[in-house]
C-alpha positions as CSV (number, residue, x, y, z in Angstrom):
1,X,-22.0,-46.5,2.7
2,X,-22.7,-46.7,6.5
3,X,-26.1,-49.4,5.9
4,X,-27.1,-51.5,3.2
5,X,-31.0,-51.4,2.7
6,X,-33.4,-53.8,1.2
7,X,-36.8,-53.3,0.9
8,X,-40.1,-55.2,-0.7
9,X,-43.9,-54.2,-0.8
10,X,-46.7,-56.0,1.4
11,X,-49.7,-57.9,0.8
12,X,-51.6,-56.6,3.4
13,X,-53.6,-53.3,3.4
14,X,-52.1,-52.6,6.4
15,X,-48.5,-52.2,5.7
16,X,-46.5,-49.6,3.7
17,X,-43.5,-51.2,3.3
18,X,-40.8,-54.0,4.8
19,X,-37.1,-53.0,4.7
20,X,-34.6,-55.1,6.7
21,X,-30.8,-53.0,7.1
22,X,-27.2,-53.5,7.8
23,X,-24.2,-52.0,9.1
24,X,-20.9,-53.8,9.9
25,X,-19.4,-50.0,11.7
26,X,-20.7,-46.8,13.5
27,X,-20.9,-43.9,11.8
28,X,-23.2,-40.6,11.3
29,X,-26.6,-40.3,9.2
30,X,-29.7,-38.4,8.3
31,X,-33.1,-39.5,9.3
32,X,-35.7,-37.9,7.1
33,X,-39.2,-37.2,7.4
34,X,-41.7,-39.8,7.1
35,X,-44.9,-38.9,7.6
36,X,-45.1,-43.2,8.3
37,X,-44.9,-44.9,11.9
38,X,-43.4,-48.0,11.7
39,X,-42.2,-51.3,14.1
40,X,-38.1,-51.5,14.3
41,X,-36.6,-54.5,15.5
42,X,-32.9,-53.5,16.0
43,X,-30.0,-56.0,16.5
44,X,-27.0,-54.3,18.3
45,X,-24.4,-55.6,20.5
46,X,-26.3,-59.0,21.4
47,X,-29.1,-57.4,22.2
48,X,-32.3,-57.1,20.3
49,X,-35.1,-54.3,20.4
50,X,-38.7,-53.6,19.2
51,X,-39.1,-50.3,19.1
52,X,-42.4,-48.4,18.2
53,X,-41.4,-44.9,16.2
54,X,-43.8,-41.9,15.0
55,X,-43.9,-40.0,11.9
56,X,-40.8,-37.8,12.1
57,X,-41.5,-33.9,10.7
58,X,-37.8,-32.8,10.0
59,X,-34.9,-34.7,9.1
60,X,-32.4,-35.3,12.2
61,X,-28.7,-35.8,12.3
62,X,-28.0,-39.4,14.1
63,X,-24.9,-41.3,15.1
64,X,-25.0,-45.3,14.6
65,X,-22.8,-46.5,17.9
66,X,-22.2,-50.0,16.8
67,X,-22.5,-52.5,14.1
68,X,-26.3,-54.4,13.8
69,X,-29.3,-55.3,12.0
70,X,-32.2,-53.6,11.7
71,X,-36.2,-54.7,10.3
72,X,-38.3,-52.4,10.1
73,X,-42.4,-52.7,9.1
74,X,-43.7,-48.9,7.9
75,X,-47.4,-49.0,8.1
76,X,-49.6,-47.3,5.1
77,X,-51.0,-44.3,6.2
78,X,-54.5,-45.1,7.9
79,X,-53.4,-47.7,9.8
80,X,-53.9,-47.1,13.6
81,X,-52.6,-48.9,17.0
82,X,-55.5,-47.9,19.2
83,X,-53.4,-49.1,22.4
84,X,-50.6,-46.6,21.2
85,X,-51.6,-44.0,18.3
86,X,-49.6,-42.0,15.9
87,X,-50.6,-38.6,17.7
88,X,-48.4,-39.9,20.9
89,X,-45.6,-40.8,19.1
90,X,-44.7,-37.9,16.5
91,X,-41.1,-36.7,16.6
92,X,-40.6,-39.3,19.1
93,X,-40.7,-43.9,19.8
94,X,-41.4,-46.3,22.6
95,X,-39.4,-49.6,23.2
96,X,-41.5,-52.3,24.2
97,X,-40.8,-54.6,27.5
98,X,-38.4,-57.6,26.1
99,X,-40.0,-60.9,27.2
100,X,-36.8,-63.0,25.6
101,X,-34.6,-63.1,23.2
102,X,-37.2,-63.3,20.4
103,X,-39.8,-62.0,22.1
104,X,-41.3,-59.1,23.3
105,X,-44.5,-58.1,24.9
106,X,-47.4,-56.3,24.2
107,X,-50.7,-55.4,25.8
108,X,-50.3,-58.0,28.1
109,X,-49.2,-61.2,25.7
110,X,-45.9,-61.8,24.7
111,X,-45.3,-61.6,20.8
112,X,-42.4,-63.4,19.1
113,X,-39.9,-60.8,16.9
114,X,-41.1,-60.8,12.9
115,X,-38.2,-61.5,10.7
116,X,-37.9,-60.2,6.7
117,X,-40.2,-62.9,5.8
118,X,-43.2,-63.2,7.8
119,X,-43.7,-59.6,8.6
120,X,-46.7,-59.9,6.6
121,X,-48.0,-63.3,8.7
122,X,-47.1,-60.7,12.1
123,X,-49.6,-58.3,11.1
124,X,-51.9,-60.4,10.3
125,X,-52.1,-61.6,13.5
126,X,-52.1,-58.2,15.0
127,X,-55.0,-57.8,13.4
128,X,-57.3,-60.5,14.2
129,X,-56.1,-59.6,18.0
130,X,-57.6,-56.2,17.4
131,X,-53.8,-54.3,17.6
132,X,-54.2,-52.9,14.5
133,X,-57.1,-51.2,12.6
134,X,-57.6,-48.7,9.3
135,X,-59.4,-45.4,9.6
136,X,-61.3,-45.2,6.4
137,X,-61.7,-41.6,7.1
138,X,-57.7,-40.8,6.8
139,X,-58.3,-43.0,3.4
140,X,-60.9,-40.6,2.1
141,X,-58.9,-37.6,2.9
142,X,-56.0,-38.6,0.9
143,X,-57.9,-39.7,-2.1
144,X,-60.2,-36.6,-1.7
145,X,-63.3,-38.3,-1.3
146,X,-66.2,-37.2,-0.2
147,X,-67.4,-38.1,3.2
148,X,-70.4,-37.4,5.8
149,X,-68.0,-35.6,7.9
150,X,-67.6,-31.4,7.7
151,X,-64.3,-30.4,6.1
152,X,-62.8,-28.9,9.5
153,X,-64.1,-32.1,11.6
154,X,-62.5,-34.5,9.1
155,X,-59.0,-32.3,9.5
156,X,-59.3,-32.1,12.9
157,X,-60.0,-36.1,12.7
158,X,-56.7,-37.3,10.4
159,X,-54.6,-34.8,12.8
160,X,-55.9,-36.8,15.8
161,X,-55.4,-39.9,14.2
162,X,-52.4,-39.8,12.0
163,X,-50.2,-37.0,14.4
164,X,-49.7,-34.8,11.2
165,X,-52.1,-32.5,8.9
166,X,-52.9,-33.6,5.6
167,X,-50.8,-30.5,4.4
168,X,-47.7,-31.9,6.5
169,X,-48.2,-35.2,4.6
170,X,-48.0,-34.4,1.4
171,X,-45.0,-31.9,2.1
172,X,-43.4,-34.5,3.7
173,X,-44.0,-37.1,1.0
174,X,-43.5,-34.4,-1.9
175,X,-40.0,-33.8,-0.4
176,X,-39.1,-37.4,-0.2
177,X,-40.0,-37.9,-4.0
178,X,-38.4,-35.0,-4.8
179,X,-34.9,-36.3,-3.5
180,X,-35.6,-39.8,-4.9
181,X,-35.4,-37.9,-8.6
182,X,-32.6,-35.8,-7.6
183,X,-30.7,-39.4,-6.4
184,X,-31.2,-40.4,-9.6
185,X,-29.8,-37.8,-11.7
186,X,-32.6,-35.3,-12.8
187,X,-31.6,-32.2,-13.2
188,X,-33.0,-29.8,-10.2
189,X,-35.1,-27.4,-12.1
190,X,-36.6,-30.6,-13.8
191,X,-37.1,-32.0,-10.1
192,X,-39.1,-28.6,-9.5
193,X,-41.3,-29.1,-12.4
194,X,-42.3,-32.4,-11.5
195,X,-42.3,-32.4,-8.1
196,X,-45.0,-29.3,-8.2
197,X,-42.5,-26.9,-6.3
198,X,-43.0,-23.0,-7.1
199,X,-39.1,-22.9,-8.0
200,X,-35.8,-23.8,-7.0
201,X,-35.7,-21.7,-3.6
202,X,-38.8,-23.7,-2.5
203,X,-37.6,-27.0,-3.8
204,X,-34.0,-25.5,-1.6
205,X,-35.9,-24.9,1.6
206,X,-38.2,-28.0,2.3
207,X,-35.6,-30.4,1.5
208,X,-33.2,-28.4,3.9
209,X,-35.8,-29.3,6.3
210,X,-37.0,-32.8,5.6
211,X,-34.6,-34.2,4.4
212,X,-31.6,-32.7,5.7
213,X,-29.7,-31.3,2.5
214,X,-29.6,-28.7,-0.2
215,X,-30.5,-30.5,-3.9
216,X,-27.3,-29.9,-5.2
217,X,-25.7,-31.7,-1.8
218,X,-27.9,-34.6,-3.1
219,X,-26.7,-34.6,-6.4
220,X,-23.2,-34.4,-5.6
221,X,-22.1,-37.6,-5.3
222,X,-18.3,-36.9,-4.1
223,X,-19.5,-36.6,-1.0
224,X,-22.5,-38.4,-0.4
225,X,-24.2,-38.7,3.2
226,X,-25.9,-41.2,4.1
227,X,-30.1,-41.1,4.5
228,X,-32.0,-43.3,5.8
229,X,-34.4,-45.5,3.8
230,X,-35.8,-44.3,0.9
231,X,-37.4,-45.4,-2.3
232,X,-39.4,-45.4,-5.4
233,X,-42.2,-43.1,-4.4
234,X,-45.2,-40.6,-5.6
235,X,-46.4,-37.5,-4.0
236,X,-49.9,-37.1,-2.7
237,X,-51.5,-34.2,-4.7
């Protein structure tokens, strides 16, 4: 395997996930679709990185140049960085100005680099300095509550706000479960069943697209290809 992945769940309401990554060669990967943006402190060459990345709507073929480390904070889906939202960012990321080694600065203030550890601690204090905020609007919309909002206006609102539609989400999330179940051995016309596609041929086509593979490429484990970070997930319904 090209990186070895850890991962843990957050405390905070804020964050999705913490994963931390490691790679001791280059080589090739997939990025999948995450309908997630996340902070990515990379660790290459004895240089060191934050890097801002959007939701990604199609899985990508990438080449790893060098050895490195890699942290990464995903933030739940609702969470919004007014200075530098979602919408600006899908498909694509922005490296913020180093201000040191372990430092790195944002809107105007320089920030030291989280680490595995206190990721949670680093948010935090994004918060309280107004960098980070939740739309309780993209909440409602994926729980399907009812809100004051029209139907179209609260649409046009979670687009604005989270760079994807609500249908793109759940594909996107749908398609990521659906490999995890495949990775771990289902059988694929079980993986249709429970992942709510309409048959194999649709189950075929969006992981072609998000994720980067056919199901049976993912269950053939002869030749396995590394993707980047997944994990135990659920679709949104």
């Amino acid at each position: 395997m090209l990186f070895t992945f850890e991962e843990r769940p957050s405390d905070s309401p804020f964050v999705e996930r913490v994963w931390r990554a490691h790679s001791e060669r280059p080589g090739s990967f997939l990025s999948v679709a995450m309908s997630h943006w996340e902070m990515v402190v990379t660790r290459q060459n004895g240089t060191t990185m934050l890097t801002v990345r959007g939701p990604e709507t199609k899985a990508t073929p990438l080449h790893c140049a060098a050895a490195g480390e890699w942290l990464g904070i995903r933030f739940a889906l609702g969470t919004v960085m007014p200075q530098l939202p979602a919408s600006r960012l899908v498909d694509g990321a922005v490296h913020l100005p180093d201000a040191g080694r372990r430092s790195f600065w944002l809107h105007r203030s320089a920030w030291q680099l989280p680490a595995f550890e206190n990721a949670d601690t680093f948010v935090d204090r994004l918060v309280r300095d107004g960098l980070l905020a939740r739309e309780p609007i993209v909440q409602a919309a994926l729980h399907e509550r009812p809100n004051d909002r029209s139907v179209r206006t609260a649409q046009r609102h979670f687009r604005r706000t989270i760079g994807l539609t609500h249908s793109a989400v759940r594909q996107i999330e749908r398609a990521r479960y659906a490999t995890t179940l495949l990775q771990q051995g289902l059988p694929i016309l079980d993986v249709v069943d429970e992942a709510g596609y309409f048959d194999q041929p649709h189950l075929t086509r969006a992981l072609k697209h998000f994720i980067g593979q056919t199901p049976a490429q993912i269950l053939d484990r002869r030749r396995p290809q590394q993707l980047s970070l997944l994990y135990k997930t659920a679709p949104l319904r």
